[in-house]
VMD Tcl script that draws the C-alpha trace (Angstrom):
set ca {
  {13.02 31.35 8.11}
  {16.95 30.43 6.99}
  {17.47 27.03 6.65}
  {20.25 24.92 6.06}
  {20.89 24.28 1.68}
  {22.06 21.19 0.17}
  {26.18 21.43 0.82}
  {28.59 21.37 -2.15}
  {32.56 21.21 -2.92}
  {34.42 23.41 -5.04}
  {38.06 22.67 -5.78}
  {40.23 24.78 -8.05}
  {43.16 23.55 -9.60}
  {44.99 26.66 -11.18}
  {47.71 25.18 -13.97}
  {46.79 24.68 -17.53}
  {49.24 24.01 -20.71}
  {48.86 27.67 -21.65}
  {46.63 30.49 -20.92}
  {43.88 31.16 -23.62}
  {43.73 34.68 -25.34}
  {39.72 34.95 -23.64}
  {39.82 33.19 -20.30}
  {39.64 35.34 -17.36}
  {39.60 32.45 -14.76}
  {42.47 32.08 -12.27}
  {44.79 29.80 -14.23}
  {48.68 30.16 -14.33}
  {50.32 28.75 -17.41}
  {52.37 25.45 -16.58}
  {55.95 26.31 -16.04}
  {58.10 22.56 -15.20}
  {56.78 20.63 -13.43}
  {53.35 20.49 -11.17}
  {53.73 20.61 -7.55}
  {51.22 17.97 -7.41}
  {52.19 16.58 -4.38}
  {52.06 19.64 -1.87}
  {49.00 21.22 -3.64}
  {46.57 17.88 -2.43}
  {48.07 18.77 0.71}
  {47.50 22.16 1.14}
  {44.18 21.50 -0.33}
  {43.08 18.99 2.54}
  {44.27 21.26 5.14}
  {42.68 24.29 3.40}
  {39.43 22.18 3.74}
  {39.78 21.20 7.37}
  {39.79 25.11 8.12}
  {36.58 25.13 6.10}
  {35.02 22.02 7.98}
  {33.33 24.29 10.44}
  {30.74 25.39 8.07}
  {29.77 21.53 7.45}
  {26.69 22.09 10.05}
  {26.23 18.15 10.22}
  {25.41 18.04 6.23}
  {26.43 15.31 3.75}
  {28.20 16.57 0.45}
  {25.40 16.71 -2.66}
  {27.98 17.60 -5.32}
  {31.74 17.77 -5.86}
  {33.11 19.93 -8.79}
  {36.91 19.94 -9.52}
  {37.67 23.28 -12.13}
  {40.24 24.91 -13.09}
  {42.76 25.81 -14.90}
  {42.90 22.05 -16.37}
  {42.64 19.53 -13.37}
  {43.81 16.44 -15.98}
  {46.96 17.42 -15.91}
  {47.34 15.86 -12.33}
  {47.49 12.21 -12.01}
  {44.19 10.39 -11.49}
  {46.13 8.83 -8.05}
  {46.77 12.83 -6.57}
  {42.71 12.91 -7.18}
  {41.77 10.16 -5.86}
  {43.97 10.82 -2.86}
  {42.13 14.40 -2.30}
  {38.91 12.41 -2.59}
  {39.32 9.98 -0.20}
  {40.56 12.63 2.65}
  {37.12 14.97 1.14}
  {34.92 11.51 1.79}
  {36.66 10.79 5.03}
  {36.13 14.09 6.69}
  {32.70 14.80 5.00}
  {29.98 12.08 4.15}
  {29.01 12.16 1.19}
  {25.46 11.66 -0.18}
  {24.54 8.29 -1.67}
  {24.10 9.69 -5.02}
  {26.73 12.49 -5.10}
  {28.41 13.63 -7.99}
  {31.28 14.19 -8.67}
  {32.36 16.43 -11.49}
  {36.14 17.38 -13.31}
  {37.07 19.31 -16.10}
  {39.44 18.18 -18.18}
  {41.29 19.44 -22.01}
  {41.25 17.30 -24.84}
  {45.05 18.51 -25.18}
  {46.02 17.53 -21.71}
  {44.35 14.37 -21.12}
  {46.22 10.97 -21.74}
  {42.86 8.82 -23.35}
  {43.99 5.61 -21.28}
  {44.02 7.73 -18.02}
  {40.05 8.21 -18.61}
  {39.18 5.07 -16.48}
  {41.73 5.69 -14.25}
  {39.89 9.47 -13.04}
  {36.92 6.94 -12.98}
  {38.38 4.45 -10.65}
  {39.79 7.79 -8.63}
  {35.80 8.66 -7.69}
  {34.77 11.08 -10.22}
  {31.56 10.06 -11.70}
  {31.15 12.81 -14.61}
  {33.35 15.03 -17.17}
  {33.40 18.29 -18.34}
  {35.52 18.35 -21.61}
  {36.47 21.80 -22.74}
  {35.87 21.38 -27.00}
  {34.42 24.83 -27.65}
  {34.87 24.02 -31.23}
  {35.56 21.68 -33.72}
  {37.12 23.96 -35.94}
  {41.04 23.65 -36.48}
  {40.89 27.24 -37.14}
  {38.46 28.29 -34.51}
  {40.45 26.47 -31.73}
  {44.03 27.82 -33.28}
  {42.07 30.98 -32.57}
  {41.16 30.50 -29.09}
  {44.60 28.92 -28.44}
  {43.47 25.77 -27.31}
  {46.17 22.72 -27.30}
  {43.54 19.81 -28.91}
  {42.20 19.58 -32.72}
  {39.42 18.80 -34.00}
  {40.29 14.23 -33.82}
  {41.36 14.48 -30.49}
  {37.79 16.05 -28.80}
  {36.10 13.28 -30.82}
  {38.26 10.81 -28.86}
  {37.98 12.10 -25.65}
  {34.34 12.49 -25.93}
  {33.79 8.64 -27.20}
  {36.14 7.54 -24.39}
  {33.79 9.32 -21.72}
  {31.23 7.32 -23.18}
  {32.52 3.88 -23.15}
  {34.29 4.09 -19.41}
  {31.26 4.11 -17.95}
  {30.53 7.81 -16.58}
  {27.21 8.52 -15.11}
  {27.32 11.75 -17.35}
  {29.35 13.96 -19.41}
  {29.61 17.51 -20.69}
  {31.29 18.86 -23.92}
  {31.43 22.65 -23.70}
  {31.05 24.53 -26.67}
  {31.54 28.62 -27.60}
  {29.48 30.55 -30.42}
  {30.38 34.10 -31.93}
  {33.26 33.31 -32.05}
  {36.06 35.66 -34.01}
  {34.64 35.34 -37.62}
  {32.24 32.38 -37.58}
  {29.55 31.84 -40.01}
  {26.13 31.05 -38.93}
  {26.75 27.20 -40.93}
  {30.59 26.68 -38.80}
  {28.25 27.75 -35.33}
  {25.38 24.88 -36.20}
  {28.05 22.31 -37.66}
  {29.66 22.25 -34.33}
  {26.27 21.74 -32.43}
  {25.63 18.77 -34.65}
  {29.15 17.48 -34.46}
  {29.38 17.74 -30.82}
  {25.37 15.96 -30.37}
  {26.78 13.15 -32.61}
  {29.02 12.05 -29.88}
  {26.21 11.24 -27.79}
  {27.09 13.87 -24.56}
  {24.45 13.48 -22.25}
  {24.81 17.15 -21.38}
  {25.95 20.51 -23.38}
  {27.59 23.64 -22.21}
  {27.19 26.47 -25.04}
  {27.77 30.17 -24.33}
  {28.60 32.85 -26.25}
  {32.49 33.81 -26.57}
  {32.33 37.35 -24.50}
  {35.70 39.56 -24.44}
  {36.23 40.02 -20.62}
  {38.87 42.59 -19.04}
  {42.45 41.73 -18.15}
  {42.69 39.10 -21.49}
  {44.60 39.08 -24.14}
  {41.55 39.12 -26.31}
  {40.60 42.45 -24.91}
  {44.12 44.37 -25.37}
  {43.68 42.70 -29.09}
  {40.49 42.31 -29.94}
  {39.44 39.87 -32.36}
  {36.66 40.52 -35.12}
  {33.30 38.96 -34.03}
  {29.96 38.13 -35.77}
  {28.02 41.37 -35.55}
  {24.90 41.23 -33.19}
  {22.33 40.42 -36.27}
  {24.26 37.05 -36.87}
  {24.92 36.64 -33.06}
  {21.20 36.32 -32.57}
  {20.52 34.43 -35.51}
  {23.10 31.62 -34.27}
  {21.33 31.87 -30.58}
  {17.90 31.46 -32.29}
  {18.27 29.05 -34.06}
  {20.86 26.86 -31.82}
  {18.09 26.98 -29.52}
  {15.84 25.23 -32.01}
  {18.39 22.68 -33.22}
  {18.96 21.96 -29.12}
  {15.68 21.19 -28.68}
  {15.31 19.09 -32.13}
  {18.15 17.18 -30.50}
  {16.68 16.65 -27.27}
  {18.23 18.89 -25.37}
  {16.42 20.77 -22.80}
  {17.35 24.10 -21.76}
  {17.59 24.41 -18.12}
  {20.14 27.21 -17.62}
  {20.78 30.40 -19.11}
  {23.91 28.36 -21.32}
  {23.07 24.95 -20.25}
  {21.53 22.48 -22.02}
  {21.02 18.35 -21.11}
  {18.70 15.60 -21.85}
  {16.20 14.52 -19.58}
  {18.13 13.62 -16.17}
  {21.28 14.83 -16.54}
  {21.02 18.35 -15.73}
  {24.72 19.25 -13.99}
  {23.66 19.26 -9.79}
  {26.28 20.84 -8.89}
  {25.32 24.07 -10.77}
  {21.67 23.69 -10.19}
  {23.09 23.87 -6.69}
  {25.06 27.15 -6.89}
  {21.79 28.72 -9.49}
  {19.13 27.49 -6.49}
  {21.69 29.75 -4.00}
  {23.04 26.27 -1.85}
  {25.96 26.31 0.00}
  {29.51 25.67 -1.47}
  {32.56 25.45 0.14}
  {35.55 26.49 -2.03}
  {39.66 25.43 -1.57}
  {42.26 26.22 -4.02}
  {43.67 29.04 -5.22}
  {41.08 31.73 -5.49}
  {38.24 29.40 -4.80}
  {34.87 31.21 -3.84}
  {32.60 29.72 -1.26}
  {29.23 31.06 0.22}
  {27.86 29.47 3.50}
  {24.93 30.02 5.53}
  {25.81 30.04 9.16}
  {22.54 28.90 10.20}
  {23.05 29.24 14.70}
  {24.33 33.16 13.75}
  {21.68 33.87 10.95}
  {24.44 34.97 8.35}
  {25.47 34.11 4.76}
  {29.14 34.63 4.37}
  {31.27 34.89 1.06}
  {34.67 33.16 1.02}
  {37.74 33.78 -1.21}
  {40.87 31.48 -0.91}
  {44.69 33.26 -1.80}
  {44.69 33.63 -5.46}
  {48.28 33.07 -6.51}
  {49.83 29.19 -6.36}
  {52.82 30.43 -4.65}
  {51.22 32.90 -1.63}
  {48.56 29.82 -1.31}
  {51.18 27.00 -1.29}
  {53.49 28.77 1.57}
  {50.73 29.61 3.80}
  {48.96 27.86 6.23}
  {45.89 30.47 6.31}
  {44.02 30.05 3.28}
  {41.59 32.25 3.86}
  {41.89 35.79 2.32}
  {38.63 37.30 2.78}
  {35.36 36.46 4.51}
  {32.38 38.97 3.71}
  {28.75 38.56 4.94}
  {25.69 38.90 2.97}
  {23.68 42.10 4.45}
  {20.13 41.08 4.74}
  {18.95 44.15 2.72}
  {21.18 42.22 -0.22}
  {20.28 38.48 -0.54}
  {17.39 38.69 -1.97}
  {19.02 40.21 -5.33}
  {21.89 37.91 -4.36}
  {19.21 35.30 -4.46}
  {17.72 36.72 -7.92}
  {20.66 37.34 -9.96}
  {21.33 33.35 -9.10}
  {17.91 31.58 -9.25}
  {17.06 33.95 -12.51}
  {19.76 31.72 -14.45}
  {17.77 28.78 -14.54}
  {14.80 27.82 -16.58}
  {12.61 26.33 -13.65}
  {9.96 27.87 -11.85}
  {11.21 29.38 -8.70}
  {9.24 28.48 -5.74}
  {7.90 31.21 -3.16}
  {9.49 28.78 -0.37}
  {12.79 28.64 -1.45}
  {13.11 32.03 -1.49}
  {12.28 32.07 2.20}
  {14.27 29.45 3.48}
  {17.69 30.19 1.37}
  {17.44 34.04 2.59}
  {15.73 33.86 5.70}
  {13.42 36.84 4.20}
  {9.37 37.21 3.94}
  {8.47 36.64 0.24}
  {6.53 40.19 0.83}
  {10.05 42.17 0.43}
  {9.84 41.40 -3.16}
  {6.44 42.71 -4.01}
  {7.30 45.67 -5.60}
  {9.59 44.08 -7.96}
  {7.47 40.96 -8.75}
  {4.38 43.81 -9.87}
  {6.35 45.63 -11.87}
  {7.73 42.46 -13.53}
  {4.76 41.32 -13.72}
  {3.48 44.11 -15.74}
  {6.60 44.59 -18.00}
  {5.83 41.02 -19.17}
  {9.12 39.46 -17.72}
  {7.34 37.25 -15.46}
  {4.19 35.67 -13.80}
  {3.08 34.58 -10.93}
  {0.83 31.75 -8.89}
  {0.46 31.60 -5.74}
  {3.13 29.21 -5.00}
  {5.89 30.16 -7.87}
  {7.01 32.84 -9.74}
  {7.84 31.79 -13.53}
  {10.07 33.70 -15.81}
  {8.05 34.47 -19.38}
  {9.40 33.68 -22.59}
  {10.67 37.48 -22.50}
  {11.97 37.40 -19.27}
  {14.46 34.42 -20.02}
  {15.73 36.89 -22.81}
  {16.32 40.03 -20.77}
  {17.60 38.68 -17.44}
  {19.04 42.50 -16.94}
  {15.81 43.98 -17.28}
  {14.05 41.51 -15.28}
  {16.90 41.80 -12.26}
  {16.45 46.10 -12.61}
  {12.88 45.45 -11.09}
  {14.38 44.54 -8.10}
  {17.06 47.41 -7.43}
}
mol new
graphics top color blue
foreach p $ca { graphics top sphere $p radius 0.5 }
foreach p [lrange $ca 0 end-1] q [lrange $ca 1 end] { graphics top cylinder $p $q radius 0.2 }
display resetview
């Protein structure tokens, strides 16, 4: 039977200092100055149009992307979270995530977000190369991650994540594992690293830049694993990796297919509408300037057939590390666990994954070919 997931925030924030040669996220390059101002307002009535899909839950996670939300002023956040916490409680223990550049981000201004109600950071490093990161275009060096990591440590932030890249354009094997170790020597709590992939409408695919071939690839992924570990991190998502406790919620949330609202420019949602037995897909306006001069955010709402969610539900839950219980699948789909027999067999038999009879478990093999393991199911 459907039931109702734990309920999370999305809010997009679309400038950034300049757009990087890979990123295919909605950002806009800054041009003068931020309308800072009227975007918290559009965003707090582009949530109240969204409020109908509350369904009486408290907020379990907030997560504020981007584009680079630190370059808006800790008091335009808080201001958005106050209206969010007025209009939806929020949980006791909620968390409250925000990305923010090394490049962008004044250091003093760090316990200032803090004050404003955000409770962890995502710090975009991706390396700690000079030449790496003139590479990728970023705005920060090497000196000022350090600081902006070891400033998230001492204000007092429940958690924080540093996110690093591998294969990137021309890195050794020793330049992928010194950055691991530099990065765990600032003490994050939790670790983003993924694989640099060249992604359609960037400037890295019009000009593509030379990357490891796929024999060092794999011997970076192999052994980062192993040095992860070593450090104490635990892998609990596909590119995710934390020490005990501080596993990002808010993603868990999205992996374990809960419910997100989504404002901003471009923002995605999904919401189960639990009195009409539907799961809807939401997309806000994309551009800044069509979303700031209208009053209806919304530019399309699709529903989930029922002879989809449960690959919906797969393609999500298969990202994470954790066992997935039989129940879950029931109650986030509103399907019998019996519609995926077929798939789970011949899984099962391929080696990609086992079974008890109140999980299924993704094998050692399975966690490696996601692809193969979602082609059962098809």
């Amino acid at each position: 039977m459907l039931t109702l997931p734990p309920l999370s925030l999305y809010i997009h924030i679309p400038w950034c200092v300049q757009k990087c040669p890979y990123c295919d996220f909605n950002s806009h390059g800054q041009n003068g100055e931020l309308p800072q101002q009227e975007y918290v307002d559009a965003l707090i009535s582009d949530l109240a149009h969204d409020l109908q899909y509350v369904q009486g839950r408290k907020l379990h996670s907030i997560f504020i992307g981007g584009g680079t939300p630190s370059l808006f002023h800790a008091s335009q956040i808080e201001r958005l979270l106050t209206h969010v916490s007025q209009v939806i409680p929020f949980k006791d223990d909620i968390e409250i995530t925000m990305e923010a550049n090394p490049g962008t981000l004044e250091h003093d201004d760090f316990e200032a977000y803090y004050r404003a109600g955000v409770t962890r950071l995502s710090i975009g490093v991706q390396s700690f190369s000079s030449d790496k990161l003139n590479l990728l275009g970023r705005i920060h060096d090497e000196d000022e991650a350090k600081v902006a990591a070891q400033k998230a440590l001492s204000v007092g932030y429940k958690s924080f994540n540093l996110d690093l890249m591998h294969g990137l354009p021309n890195q050794s094997f020793a330049e992928a594992m010194a950055d691991i170790d530099t990065a765990a020597a600032l003490s994050p709590p939790h670790l983003s690293w993924y694989q640099l992939t060249i992604e359609q409408s960037t400037l890295f695919h019009s000009r593509p830049p030379q990357l490891p071939d796929d024999e060092a690839l794999w011997e970076i992924y192999e052994q980062g694993q192993k040095k992860l570990a070593a450090l104490g991190y635990e892998q609990y998502e596909i590119s995710a990796y934390a020490k005990p406790g501080f596993q990002c919620r808010h993603n868990i949330n999205y992996w374990q297919f809960g419910d997100y609202l989504g404002i901003g420019c471009g923002a995605h949602g999904k919401i189960t509408i639990l009195n009409e037995d539907k799961i809807v897909r939401t997309v806000k306006i994309k551009h800044p300037k069509g979303y700031l001069a209208t009053k209806s955010y919304n530019f399309e709402t699709t529903e989930v057939a029922k002879e989809d969610r449960a690959l919906e539900y797969l393609m999500n839950r298969f990202r994470l590390m954790s066992p997935i219980p039989k129940t879950e699948f029931e109650q986030r789909t509103g399907l019998s666990r019996e519609v995926l027999t077929s798939g789970i067999q011949s899984a099962k038999e391929k080696q990609l994954l086992t079974e008890s009879d109140e999980y299924w478990e993704l094998t050692s093999r399975g966690k490696l070919f996601v692809n193969e393991l979602l082609s059962q199911f098809c």
